[in-house]
C-alpha positions as CSV (number, residue, x, y, z in Angstrom):
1,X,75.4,-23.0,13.7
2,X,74.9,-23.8,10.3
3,X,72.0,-26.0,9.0
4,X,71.8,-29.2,7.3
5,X,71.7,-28.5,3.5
6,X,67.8,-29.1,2.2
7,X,66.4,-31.4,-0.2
8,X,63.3,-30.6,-2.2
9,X,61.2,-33.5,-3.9
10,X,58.0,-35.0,-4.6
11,X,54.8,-36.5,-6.6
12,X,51.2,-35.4,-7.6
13,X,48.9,-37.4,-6.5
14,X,47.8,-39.4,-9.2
15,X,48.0,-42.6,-8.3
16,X,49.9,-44.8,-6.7
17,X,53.8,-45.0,-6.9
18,X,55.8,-47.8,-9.0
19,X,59.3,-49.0,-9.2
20,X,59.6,-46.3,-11.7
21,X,60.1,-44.1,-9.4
22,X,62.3,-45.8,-7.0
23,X,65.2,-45.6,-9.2
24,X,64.2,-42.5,-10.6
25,X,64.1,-40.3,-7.1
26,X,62.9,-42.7,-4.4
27,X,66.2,-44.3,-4.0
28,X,67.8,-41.1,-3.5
29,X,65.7,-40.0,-1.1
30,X,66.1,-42.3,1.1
31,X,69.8,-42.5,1.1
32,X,69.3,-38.5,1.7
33,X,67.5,-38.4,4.3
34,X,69.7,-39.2,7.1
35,X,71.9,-36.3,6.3
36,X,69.8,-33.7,4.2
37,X,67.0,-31.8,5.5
38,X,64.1,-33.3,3.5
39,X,61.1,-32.0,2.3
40,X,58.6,-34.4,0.4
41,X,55.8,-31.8,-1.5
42,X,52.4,-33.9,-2.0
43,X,51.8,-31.4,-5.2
44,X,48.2,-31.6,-5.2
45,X,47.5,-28.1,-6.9
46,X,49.9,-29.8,-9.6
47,X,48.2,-32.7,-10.2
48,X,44.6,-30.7,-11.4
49,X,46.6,-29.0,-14.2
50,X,45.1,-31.9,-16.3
51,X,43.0,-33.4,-13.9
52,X,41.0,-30.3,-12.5
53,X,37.7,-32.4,-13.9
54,X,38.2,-34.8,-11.5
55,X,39.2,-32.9,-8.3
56,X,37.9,-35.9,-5.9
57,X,40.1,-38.7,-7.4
58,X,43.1,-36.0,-6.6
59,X,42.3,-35.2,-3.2
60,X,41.7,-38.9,-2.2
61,X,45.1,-40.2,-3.8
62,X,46.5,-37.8,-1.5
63,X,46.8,-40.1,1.7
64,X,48.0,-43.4,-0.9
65,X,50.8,-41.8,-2.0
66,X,51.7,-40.8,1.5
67,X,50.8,-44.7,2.7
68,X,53.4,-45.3,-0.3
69,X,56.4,-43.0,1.3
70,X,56.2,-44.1,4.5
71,X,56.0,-47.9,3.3
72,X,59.2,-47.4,0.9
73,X,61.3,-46.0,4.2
74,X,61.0,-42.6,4.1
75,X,60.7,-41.5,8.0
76,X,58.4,-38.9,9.5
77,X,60.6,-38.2,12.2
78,X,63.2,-37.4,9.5
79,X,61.4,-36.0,6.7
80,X,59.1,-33.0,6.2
81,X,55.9,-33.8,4.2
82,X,54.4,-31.3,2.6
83,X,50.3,-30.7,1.0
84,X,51.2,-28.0,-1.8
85,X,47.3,-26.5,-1.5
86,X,48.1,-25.8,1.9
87,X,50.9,-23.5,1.5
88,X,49.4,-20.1,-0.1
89,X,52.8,-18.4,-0.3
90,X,53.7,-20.8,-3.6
91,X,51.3,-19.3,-5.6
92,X,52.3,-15.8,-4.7
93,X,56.3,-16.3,-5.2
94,X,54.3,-18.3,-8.8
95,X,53.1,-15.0,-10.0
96,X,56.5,-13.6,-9.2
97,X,58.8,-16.2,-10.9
98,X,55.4,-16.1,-14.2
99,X,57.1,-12.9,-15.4
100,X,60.8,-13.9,-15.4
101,X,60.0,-16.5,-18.0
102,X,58.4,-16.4,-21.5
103,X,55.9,-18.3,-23.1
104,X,57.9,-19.4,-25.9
105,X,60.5,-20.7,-23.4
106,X,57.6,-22.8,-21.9
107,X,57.1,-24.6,-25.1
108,X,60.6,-25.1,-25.7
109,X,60.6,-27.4,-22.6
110,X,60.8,-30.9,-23.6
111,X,59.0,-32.7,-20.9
112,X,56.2,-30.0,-21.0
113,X,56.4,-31.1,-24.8
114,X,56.3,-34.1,-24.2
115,X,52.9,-34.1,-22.1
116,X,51.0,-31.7,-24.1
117,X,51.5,-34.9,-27.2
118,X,50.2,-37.4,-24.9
119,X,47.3,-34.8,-24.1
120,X,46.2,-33.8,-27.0
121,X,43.0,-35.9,-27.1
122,X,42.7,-34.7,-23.8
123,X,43.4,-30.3,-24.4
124,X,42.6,-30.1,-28.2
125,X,43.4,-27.2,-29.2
126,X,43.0,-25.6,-25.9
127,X,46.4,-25.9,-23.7
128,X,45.0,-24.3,-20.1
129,X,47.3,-21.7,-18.9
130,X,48.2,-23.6,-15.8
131,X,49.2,-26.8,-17.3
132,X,51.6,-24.7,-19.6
133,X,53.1,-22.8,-16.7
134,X,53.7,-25.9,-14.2
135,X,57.3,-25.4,-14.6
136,X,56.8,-22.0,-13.1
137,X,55.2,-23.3,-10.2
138,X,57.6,-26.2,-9.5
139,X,60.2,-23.4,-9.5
140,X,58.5,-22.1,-6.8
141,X,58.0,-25.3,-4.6
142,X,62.0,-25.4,-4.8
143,X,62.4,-21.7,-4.1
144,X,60.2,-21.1,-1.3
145,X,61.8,-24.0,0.6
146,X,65.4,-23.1,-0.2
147,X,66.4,-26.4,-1.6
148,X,69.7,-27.1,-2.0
149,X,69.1,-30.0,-3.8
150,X,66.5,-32.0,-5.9
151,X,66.7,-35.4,-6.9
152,X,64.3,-36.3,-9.6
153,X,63.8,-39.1,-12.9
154,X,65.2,-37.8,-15.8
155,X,62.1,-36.8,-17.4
156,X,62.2,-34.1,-14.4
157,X,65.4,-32.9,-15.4
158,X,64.3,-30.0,-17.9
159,X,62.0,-28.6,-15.2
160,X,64.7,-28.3,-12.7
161,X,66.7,-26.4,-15.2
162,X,64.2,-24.0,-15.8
163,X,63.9,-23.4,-12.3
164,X,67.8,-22.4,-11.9
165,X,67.2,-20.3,-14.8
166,X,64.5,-18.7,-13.3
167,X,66.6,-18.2,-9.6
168,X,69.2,-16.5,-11.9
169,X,67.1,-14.3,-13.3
170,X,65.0,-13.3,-9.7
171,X,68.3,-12.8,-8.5
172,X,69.7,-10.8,-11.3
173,X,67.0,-8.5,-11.4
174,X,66.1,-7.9,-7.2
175,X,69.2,-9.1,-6.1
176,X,71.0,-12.0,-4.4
177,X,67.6,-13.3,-2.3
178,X,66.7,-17.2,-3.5
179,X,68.9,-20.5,-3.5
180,X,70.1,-21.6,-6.8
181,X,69.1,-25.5,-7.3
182,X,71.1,-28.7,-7.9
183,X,69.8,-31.2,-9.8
184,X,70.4,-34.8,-9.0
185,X,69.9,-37.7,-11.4
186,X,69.0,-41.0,-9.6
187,X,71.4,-44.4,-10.4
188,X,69.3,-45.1,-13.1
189,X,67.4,-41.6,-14.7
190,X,64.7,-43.9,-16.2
191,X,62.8,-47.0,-16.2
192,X,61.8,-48.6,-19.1
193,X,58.0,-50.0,-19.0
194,X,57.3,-53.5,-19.2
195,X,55.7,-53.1,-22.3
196,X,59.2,-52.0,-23.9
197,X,58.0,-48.3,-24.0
198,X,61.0,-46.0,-23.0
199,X,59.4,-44.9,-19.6
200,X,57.2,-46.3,-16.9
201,X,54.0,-44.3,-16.7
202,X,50.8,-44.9,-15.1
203,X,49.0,-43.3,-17.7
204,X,50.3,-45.8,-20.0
205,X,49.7,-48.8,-17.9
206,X,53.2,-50.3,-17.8
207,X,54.1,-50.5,-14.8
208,X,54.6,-52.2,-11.5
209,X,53.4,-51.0,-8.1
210,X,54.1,-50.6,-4.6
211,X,50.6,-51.9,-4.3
212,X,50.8,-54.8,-6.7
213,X,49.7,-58.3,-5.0
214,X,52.2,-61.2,-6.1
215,X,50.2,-62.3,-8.7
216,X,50.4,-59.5,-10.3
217,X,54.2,-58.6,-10.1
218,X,54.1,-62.6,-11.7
219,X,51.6,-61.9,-14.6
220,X,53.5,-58.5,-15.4
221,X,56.9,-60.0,-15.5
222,X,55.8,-63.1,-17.2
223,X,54.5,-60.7,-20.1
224,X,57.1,-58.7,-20.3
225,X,58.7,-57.2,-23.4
226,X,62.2,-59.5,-24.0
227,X,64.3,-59.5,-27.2
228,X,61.9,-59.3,-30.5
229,X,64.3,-60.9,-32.4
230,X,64.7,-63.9,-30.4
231,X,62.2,-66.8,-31.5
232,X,63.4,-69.6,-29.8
233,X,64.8,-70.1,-26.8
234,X,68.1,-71.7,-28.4
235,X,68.3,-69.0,-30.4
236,X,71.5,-66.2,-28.7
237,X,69.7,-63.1,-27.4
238,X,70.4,-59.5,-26.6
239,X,70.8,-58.7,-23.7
240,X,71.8,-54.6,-23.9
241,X,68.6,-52.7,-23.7
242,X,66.0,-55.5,-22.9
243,X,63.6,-54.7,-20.2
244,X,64.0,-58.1,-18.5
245,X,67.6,-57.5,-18.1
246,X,67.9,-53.5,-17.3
247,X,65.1,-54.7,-14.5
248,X,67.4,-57.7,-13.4
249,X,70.3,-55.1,-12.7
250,X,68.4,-52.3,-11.1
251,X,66.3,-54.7,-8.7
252,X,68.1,-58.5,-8.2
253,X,70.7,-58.3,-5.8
254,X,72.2,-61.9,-6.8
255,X,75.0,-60.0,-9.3
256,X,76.5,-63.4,-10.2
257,X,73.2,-64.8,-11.1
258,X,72.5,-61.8,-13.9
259,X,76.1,-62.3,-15.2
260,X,75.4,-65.7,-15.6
261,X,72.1,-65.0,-17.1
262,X,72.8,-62.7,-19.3
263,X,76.0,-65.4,-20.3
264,X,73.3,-67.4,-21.0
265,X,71.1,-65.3,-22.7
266,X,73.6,-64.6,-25.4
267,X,74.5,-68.3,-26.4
268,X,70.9,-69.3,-26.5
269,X,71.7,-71.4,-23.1
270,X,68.4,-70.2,-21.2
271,X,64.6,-69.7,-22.7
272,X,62.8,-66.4,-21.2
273,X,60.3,-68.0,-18.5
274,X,63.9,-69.2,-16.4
275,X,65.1,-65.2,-16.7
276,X,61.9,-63.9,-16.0
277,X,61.2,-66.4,-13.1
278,X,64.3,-64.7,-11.3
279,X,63.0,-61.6,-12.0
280,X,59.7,-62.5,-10.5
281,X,61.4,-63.7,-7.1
282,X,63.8,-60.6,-6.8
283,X,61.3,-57.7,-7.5
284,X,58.4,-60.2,-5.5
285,X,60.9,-59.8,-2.8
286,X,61.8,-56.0,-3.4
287,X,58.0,-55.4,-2.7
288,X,56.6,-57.9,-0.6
289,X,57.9,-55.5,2.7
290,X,56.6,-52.7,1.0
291,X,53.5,-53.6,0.4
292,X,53.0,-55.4,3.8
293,X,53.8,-52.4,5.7
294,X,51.8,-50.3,3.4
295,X,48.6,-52.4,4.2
296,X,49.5,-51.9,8.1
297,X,48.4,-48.1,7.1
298,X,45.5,-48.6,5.7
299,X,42.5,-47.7,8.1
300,X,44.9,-45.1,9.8
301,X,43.7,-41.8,8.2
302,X,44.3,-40.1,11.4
303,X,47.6,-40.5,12.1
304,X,48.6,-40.4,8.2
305,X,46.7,-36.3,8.6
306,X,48.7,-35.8,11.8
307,X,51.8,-36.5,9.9
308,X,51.0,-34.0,7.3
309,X,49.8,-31.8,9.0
310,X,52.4,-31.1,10.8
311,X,54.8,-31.1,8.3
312,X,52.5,-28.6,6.5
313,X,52.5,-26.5,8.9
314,X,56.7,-26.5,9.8
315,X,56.7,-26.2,5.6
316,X,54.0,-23.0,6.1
317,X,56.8,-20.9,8.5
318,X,59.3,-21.6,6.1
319,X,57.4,-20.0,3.2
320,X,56.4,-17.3,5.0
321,X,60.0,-16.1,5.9
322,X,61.2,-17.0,2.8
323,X,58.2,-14.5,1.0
324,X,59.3,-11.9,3.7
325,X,62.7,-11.7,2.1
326,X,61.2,-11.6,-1.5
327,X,58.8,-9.0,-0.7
328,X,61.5,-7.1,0.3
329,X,63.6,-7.7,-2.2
330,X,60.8,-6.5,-5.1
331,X,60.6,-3.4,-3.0
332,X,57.1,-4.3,-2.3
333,X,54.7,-2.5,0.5
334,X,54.1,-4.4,3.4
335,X,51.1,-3.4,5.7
336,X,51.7,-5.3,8.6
């Protein structure tokens, strides 16, 4: 009988989760998870590559972003969640994939790029070695799982590359043992922040949570980067990349209402408090069930463990066998 092909995805816990990533990945999971074999990875050891100073703050963001999965729609009964510390045979298959790739190719990497700029205040002139080789260890949260599939944003992209590069080259050199990876763009690969910036980011503080109250989706939106060149509200506006807009068509349903907007907009027919207003009352309304059944899991620690835990431990036999074969395929001694 064969199985139902596998999806690997997931977060650090670094706080909580944004409308970001529900285009970026969320979205996808979701609509995945009826028919794919999913596996969410709560990548804890991840998340101290930068914050290893602060190893509280990780540990107790771990059950928020699980109260944010379950509160989106993802379903225990359907998905596998995963707590990355608790599966030791990731950082073995790590050390394995570490010497298939080279250092230089690490740095070519644009996301890991990327971060190491916005970290520099942060690193100086001292990148740590695990922060550099997170790609490596991402690889291995795919591989040990046998993903057939990852959905990610499309700042995510580069890392999922590396890891099929990575697969190839395991498999090249020990022979055909590990899955090769498909990568999976969501609708919309990236959400601009409300402050115009080209992504949504926590650490930038642009964004708008799951956990938001409805004053401040309002005070967000109502502040919200429009067109710069539009100084009146009778003066025509653009309507291709302004945040107001991209938002309006990833999150209002009402498609004739953003046509005739964005109409509008154009002429100089509508100021921007009408445009953002709608925005308010769609994405308000986007959230509002989130965050309600997100509250209704607050003071139930218990059964939030439970659910990992058992999904941890499901995930734990799977990385096991999976090792088993790798072992084998490196040709290395086994005692037991």
């Amino acid at each position: 009988m064969n199985r139902k092909k596998r999806i690997l995805t997931g977060d650090r816990p670094t706080g909580n989760l944004h409308i970001g990533h529900y285009v970026g990945s969320l979205k996808s999971r979701l609509e995945f998870q009826n028919e794919y074999d999913t596996f969410v990875l709560i990548a804890d050891v991840q998340a101290l590559t930068d914050n290893f100073n602060t190893p509280l703050k990780v540990r107790d963001n771990i059950l928020e972003l699980l109260k944010d999965y379950l509160a989106v729609g993802l379903d225990p009964k359907k998905v596998t969640f995963v707590l990355q510390s608790q599966i030791p045979q990731i950082a073995e298959l790590t050390i394995f994939f570490s010497n298939l790739v080279s250092v230089a190719r690490l740095m070519r990497n644009p996301t890991v790029k990327n971060e190491l700029y916005d970290k520099k205040d942060l690193f100086k002139h001292s990148i740590p070695y695990g922060f550099l080789g997170y790609p490596v260890s991402q690889a291995a949260d795919i591989s040990i799982f046998n993903a057939d599939l990852v959905p990610v944003g499309d700042d995510q992209a580069p890392h999922i590359e590396q890891t099929i590069e990575i697969v190839k080259k395991f498999n090249s050199v020990y022979g055909d043992t590990l899955k090769v990876p498909t990568l999976k763009l969501g609708t919309i690969p990236r959400l601009v922040g409300i402050d115009g910036k080209s992504k949504m980011s926590k650490s930038m503080n642009n964004t708008i949570n799951f956990s938001d109250t409805t004053q401040d989706i309002k005070r967000k939106i109502m502040q919200m980067y429009t067109d710069p060149k539009r100084i009146h509200s009778t003066d025509p506006g653009e309507v291709k990349g302004n945040p107001v807009f991209i938002y309006h068509n990833a999150f209002n349903p009402n498609k004739s209402e953003i046509k005739d907007l964005e109409n509008r907009y154009k002429k100089g027919q509508v100021g921007d408090i009408e445009v953002k207003e709608k925005l308010f009352n769609a994405i308000d309304a986007f959230i509002s069930p989130i965050r309600e059944k997100r509250l209704e899991l607050n003071n139930k620690d218990n059964y939030l463990y439970d659910i990992l835990k058992e999904g941890t431990l499901r995930a734990r036999d799977e990385a096991q066998n999976t090792m088993s074969k790798v072992r084998e395929s490196m040709k290395l001694l086994n005692f037991n």
